[in-house]
N, CA, C and O atoms as a GROMACS GRO file, in nm:
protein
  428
    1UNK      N    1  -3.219   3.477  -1.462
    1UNK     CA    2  -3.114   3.457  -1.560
    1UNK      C    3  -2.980   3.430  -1.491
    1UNK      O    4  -2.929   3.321  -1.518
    2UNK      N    5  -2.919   3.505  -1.412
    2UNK     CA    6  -2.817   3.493  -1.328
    2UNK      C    7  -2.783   3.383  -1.234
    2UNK      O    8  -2.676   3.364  -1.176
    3UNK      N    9  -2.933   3.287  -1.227
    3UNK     CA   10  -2.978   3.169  -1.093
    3UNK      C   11  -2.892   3.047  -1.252
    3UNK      O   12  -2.797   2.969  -1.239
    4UNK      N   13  -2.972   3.076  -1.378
    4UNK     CA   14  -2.880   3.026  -1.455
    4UNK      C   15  -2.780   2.977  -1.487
    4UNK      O   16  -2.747   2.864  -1.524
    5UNK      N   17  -2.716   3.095  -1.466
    5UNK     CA   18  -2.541   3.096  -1.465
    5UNK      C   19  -2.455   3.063  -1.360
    5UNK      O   20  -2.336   3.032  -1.372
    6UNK      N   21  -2.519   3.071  -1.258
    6UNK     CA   22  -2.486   2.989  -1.108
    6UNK      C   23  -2.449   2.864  -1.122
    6UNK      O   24  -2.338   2.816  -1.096
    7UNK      N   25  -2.589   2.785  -1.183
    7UNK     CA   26  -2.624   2.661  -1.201
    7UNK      C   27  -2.557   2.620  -1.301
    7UNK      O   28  -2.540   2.498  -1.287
    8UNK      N   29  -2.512   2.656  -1.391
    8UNK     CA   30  -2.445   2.628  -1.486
    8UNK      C   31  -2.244   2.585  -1.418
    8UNK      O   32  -2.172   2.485  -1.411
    9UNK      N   33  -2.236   2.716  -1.389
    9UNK     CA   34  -2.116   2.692  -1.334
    9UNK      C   35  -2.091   2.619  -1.234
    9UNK      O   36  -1.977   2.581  -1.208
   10UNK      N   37  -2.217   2.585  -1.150
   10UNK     CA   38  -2.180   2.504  -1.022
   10UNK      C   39  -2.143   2.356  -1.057
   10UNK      O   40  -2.053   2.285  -1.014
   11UNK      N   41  -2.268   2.327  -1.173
   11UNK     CA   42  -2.248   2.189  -1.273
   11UNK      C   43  -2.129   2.204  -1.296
   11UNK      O   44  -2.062   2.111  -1.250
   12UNK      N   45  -2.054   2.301  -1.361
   12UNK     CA   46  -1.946   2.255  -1.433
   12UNK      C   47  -1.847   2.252  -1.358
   12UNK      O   48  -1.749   2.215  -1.423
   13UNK      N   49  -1.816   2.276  -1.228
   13UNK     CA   50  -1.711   2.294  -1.128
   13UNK      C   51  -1.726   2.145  -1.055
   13UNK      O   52  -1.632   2.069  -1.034
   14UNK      N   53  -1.880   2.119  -1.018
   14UNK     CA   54  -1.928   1.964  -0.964
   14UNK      C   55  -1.782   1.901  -1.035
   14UNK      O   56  -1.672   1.891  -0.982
   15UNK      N   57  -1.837   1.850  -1.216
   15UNK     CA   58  -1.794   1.777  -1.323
   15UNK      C   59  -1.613   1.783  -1.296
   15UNK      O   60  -1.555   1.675  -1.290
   16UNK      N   61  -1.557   1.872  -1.285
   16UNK     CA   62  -1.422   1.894  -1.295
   16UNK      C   63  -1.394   1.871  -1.131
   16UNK      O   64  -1.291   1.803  -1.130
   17UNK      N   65  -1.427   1.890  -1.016
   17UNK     CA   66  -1.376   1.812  -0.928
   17UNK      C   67  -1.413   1.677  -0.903
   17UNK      O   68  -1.339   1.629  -0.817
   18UNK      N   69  -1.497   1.598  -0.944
   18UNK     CA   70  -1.540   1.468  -1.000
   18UNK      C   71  -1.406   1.428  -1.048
   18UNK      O   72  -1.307   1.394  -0.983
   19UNK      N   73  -1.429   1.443  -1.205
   19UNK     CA   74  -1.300   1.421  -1.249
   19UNK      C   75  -1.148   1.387  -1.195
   19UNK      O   76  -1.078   1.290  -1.223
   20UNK      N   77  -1.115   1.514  -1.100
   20UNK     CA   78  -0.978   1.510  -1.018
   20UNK      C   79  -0.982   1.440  -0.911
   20UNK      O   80  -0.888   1.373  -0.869
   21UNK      N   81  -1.070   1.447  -0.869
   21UNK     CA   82  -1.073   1.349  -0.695
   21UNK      C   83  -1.026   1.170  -0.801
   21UNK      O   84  -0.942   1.082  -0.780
   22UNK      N   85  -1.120   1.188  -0.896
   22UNK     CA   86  -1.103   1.007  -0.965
   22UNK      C   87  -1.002   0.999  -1.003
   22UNK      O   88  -0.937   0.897  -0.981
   23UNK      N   89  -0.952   1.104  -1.076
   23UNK     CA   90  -0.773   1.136  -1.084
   23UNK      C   91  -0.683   1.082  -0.955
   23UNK      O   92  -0.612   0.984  -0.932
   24UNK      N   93  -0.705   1.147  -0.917
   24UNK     CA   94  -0.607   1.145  -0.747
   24UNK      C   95  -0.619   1.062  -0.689
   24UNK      O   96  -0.536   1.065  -0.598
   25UNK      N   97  -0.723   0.919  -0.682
   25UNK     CA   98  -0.769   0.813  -0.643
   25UNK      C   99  -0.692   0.715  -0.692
   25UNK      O  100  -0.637   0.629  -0.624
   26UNK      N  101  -0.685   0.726  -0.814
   26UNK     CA  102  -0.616   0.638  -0.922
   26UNK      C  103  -0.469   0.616  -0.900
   26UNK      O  104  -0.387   0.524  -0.895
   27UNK      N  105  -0.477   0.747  -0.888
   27UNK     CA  106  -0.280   0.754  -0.890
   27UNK      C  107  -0.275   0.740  -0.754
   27UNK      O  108  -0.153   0.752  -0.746
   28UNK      N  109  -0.311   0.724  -0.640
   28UNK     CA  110  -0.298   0.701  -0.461
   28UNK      C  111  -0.319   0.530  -0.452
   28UNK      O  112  -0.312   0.455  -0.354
   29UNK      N  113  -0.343   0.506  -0.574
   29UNK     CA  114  -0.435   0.308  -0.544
   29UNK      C  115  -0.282   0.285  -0.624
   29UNK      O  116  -0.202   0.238  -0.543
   30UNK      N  117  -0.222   0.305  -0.756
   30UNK     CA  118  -0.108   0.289  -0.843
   30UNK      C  119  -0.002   0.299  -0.697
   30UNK      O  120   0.076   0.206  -0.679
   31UNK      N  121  -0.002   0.386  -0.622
   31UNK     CA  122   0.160   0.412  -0.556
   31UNK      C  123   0.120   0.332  -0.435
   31UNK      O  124   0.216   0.314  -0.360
   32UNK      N  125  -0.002   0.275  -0.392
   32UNK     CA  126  -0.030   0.210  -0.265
   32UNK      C  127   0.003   0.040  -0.340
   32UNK      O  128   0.015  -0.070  -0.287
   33UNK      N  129   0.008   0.076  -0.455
   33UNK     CA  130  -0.028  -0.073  -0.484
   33UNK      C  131   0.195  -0.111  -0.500
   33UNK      O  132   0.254  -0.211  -0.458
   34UNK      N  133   0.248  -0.002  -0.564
   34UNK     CA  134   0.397  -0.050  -0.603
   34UNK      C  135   0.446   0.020  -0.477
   34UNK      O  136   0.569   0.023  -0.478
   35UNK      N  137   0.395   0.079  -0.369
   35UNK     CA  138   0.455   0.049  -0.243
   35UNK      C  139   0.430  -0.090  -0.146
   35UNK      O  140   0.529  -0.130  -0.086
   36UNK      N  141   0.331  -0.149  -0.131
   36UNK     CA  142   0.279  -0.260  -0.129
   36UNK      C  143   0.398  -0.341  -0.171
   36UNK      O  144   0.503  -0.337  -0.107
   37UNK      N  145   0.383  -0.413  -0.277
   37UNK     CA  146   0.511  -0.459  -0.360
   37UNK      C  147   0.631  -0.460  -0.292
   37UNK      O  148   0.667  -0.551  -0.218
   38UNK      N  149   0.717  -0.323  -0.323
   38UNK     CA  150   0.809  -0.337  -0.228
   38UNK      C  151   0.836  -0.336  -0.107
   38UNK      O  152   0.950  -0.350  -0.063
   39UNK      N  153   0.735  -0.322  -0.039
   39UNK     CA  154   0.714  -0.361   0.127
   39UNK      C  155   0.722  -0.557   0.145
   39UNK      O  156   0.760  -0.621   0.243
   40UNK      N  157   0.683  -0.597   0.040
   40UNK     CA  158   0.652  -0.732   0.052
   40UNK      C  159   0.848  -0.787  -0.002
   40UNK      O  160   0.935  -0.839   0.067
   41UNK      N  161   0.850  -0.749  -0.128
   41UNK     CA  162   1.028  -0.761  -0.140
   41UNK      C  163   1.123  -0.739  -0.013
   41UNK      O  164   1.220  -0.810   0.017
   42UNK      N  165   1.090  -0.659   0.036
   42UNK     CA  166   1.141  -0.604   0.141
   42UNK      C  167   1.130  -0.704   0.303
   42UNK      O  168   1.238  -0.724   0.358
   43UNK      N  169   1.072  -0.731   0.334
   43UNK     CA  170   1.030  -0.858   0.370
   43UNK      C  171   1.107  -0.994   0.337
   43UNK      O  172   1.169  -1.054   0.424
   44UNK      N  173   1.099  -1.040   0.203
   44UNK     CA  174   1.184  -1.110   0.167
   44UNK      C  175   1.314  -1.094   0.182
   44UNK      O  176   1.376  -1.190   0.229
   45UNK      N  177   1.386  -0.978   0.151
   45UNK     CA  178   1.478  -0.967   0.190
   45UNK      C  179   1.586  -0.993   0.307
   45UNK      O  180   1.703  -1.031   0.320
   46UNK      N  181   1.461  -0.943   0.395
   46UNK     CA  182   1.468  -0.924   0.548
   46UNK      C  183   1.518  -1.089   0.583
   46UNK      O  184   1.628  -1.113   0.632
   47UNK      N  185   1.412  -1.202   0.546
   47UNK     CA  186   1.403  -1.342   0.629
   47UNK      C  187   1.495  -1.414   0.533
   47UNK      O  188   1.544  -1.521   0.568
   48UNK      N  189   1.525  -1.353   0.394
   48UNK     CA  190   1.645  -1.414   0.306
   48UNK      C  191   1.777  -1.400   0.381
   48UNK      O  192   1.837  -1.504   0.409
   49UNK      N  193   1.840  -1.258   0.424
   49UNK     CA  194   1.935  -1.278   0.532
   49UNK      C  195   1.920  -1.324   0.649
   49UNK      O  196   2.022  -1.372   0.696
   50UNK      N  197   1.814  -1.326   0.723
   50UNK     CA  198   1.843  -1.393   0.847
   50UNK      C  199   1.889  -1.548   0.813
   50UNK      O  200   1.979  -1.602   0.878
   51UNK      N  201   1.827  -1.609   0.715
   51UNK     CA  202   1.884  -1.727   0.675
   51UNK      C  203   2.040  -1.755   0.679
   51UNK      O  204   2.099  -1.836   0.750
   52UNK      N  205   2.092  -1.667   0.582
   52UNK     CA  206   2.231  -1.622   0.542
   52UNK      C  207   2.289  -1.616   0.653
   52UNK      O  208   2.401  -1.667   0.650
   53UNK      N  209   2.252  -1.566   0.773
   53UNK     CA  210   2.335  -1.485   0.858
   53UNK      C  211   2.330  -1.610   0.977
   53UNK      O  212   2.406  -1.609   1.074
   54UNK      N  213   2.222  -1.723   0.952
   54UNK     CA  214   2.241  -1.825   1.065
   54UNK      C  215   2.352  -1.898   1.003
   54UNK      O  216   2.433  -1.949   1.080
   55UNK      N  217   2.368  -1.910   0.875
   55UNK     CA  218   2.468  -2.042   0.842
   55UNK      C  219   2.568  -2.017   0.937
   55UNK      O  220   2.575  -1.914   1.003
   56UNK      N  221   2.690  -2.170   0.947
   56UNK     CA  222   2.751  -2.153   1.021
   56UNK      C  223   2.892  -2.101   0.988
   56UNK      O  224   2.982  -2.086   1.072
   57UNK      N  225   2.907  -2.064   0.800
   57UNK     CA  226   3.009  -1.978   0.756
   57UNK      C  227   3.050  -1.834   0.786
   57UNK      O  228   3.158  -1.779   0.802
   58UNK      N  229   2.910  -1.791   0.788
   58UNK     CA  230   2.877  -1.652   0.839
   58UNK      C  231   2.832  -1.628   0.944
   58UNK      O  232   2.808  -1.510   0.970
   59UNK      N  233   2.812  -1.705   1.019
   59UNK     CA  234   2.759  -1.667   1.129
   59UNK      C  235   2.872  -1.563   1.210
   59UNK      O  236   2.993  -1.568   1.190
   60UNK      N  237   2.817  -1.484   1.288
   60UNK     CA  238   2.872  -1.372   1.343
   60UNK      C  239   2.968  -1.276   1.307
   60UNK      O  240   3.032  -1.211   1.390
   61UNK      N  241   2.982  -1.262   1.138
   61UNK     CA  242   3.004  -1.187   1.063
   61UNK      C  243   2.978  -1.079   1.095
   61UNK      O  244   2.857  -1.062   1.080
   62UNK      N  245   3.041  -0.966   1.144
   62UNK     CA  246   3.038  -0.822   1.189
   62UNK      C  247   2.956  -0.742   1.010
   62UNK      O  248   2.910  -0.628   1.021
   63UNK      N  249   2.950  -0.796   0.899
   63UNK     CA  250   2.884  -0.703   0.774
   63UNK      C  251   2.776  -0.766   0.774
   63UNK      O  252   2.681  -0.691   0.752
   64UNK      N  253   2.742  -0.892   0.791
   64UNK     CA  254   2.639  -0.941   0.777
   64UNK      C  255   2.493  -0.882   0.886
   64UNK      O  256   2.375  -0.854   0.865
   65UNK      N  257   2.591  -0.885   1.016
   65UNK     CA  258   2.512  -0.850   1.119
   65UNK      C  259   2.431  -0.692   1.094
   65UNK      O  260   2.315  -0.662   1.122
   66UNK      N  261   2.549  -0.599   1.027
   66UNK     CA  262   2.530  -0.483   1.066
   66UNK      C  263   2.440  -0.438   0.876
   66UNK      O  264   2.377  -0.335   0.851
   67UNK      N  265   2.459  -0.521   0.805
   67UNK     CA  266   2.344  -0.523   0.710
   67UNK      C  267   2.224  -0.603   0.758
   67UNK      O  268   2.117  -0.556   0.718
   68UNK      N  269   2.214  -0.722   0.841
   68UNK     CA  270   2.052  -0.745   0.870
   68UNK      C  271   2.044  -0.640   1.019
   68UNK      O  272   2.006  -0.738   1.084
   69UNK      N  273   2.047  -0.562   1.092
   69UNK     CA  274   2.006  -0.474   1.158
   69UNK      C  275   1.987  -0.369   1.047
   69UNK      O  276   1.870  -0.368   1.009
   70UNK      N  277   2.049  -0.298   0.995
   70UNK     CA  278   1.989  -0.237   0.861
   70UNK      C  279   1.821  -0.247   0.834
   70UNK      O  280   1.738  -0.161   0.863
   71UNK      N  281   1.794  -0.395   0.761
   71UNK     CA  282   1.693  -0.416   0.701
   71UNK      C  283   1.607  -0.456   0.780
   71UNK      O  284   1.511  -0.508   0.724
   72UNK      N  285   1.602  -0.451   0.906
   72UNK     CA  286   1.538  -0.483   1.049
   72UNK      C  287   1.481  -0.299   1.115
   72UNK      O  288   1.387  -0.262   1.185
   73UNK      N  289   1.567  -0.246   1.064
   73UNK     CA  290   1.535  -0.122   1.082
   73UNK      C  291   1.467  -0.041   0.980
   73UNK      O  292   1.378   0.042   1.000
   74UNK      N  293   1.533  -0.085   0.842
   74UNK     CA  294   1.429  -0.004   0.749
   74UNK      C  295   1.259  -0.089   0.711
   74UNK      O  296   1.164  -0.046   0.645
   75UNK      N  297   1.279  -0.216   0.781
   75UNK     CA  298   1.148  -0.292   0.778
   75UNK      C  299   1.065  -0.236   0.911
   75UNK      O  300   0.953  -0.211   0.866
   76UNK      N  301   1.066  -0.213   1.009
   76UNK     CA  302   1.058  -0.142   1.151
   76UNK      C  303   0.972  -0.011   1.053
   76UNK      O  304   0.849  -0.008   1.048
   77UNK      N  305   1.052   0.084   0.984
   77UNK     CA  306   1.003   0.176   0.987
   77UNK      C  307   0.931   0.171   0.848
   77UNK      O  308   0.948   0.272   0.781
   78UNK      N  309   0.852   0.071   0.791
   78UNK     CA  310   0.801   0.075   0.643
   78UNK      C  311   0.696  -0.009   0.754
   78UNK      O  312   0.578   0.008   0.722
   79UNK      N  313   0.714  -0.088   0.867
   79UNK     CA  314   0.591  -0.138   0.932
   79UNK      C  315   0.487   0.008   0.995
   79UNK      O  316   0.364   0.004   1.007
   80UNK      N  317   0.562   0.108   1.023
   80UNK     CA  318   0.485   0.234   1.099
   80UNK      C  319   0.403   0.267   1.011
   80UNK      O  320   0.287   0.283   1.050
   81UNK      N  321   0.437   0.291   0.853
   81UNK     CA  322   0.310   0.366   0.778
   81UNK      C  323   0.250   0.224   0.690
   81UNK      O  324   0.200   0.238   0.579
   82UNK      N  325   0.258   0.134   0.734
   82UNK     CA  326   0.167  -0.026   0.698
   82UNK      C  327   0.015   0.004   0.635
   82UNK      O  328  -0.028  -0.060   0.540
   83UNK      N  329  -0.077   0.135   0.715
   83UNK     CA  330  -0.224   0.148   0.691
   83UNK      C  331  -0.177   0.237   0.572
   83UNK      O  332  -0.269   0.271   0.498
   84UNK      N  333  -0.061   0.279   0.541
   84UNK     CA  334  -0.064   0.371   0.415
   84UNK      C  335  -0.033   0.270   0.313
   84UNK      O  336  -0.112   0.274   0.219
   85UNK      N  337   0.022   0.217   0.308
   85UNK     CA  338   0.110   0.126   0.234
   85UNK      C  339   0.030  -0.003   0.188
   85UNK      O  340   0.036  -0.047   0.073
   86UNK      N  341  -0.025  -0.044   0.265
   86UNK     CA  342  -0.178  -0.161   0.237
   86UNK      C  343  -0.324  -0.143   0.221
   86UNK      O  344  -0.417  -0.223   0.237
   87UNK      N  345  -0.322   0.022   0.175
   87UNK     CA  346  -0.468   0.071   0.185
   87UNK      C  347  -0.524  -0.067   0.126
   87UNK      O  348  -0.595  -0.141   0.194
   88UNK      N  349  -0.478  -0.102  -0.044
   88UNK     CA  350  -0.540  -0.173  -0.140
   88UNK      C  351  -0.597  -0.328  -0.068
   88UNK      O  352  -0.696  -0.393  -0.098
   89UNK      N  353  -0.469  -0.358   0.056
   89UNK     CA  354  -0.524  -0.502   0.112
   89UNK      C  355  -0.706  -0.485   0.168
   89UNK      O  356  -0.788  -0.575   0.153
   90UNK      N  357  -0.742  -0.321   0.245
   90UNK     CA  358  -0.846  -0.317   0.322
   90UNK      C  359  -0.971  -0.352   0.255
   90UNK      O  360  -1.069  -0.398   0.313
   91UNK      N  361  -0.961  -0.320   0.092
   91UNK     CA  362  -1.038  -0.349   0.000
   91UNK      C  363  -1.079  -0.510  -0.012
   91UNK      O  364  -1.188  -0.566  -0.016
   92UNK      N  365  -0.968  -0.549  -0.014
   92UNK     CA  366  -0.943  -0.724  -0.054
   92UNK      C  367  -0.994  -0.784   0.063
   92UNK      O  368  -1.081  -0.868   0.045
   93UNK      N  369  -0.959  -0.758   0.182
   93UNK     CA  370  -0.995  -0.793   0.312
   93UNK      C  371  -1.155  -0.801   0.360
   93UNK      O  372  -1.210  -0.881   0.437
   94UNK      N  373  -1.217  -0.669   0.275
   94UNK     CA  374  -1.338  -0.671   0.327
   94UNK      C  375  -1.441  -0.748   0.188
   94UNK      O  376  -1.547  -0.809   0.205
   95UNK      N  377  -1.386  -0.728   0.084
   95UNK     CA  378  -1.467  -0.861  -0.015
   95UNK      C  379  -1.428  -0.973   0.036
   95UNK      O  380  -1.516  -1.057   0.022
   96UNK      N  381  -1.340  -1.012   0.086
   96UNK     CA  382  -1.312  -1.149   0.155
   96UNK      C  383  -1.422  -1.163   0.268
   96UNK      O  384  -1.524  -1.220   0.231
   97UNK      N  385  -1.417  -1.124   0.388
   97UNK     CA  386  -1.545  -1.109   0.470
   97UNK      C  387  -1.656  -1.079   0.379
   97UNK      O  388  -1.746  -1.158   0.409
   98UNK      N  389  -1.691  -1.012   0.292
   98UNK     CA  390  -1.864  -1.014   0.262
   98UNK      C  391  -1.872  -1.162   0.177
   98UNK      O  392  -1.988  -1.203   0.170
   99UNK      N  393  -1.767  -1.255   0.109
   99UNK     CA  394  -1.789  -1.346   0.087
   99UNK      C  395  -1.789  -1.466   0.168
   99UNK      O  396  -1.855  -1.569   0.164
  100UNK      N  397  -1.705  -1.428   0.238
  100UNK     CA  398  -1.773  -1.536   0.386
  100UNK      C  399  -1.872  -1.536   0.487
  100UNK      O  400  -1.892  -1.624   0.571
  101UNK      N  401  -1.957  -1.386   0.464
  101UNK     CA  402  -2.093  -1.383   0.525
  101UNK      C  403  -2.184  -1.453   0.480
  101UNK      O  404  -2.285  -1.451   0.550
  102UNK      N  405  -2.190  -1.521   0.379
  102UNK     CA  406  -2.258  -1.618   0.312
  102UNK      C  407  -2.299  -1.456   0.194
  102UNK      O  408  -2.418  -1.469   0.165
  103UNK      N  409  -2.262  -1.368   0.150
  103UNK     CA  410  -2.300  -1.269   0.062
  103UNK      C  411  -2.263  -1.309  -0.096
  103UNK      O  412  -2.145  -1.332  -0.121
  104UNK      N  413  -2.351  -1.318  -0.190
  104UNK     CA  414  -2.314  -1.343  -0.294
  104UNK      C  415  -2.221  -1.240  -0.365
  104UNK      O  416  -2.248  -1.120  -0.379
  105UNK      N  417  -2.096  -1.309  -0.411
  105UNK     CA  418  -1.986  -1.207  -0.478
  105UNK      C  419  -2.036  -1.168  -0.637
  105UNK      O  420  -2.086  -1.235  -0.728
  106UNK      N  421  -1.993  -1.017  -0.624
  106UNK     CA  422  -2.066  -1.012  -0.774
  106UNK      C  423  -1.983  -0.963  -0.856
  106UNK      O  424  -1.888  -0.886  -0.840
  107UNK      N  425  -2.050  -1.046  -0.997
  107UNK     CA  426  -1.954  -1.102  -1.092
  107UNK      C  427  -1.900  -0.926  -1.157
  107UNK      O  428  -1.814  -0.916  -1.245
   0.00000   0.00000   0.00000
């Protein structure tokens, strides 16, 4: 009777960390995906001023300079956690390779 109630509760503890891990998955793919995003804005940003900063109006502009070292630095350090930040690409990356193994993609 007691082997029962084991089994019972072990099921129901299984079911509810099931649940949360798919929870916590969800919401880690959501913040990988709108960090992603702004890693990529960010980026833009970055090669939008270097543009800016070659013209020959601005060029050697002491604010310009010391805002693209800025975004050279906060791009520097958004490149260090990159495997956190692009989990979602590793996904995309590797259906890309199984469809170029000659592997049929499924629908």
């Amino acid at each position: 009777m007691i082997e029962y109630a084991l089994l019972a509760l072990s099921v129901i503890l299984n079911i509810f960390f099931i649940w949360y891990i798919r929870n916590l998955l969800s919401n880690l793919l959501y913040i990988s995906d709108n960090l992603n995003s702004l890693y990529d804005e960010l980026i833009q940003f970055r090669d939008h001023l270097n543009k800016v900063y070659e013209l020959e109006l601005f060029y050697g502009d002491e604010t310009l300079k010391n805002l693209l070292r800025h975004a050279k630095h906060v791009a520097q350090l958004l490149d260090e956690y990159e495997n956190i930040l692009l989990l979602t690409d590793d996904e995309e990356e590797q259906e890309l390779e199984d469809t170029e193994d000659g592997k049929p993609e499924e629908a």
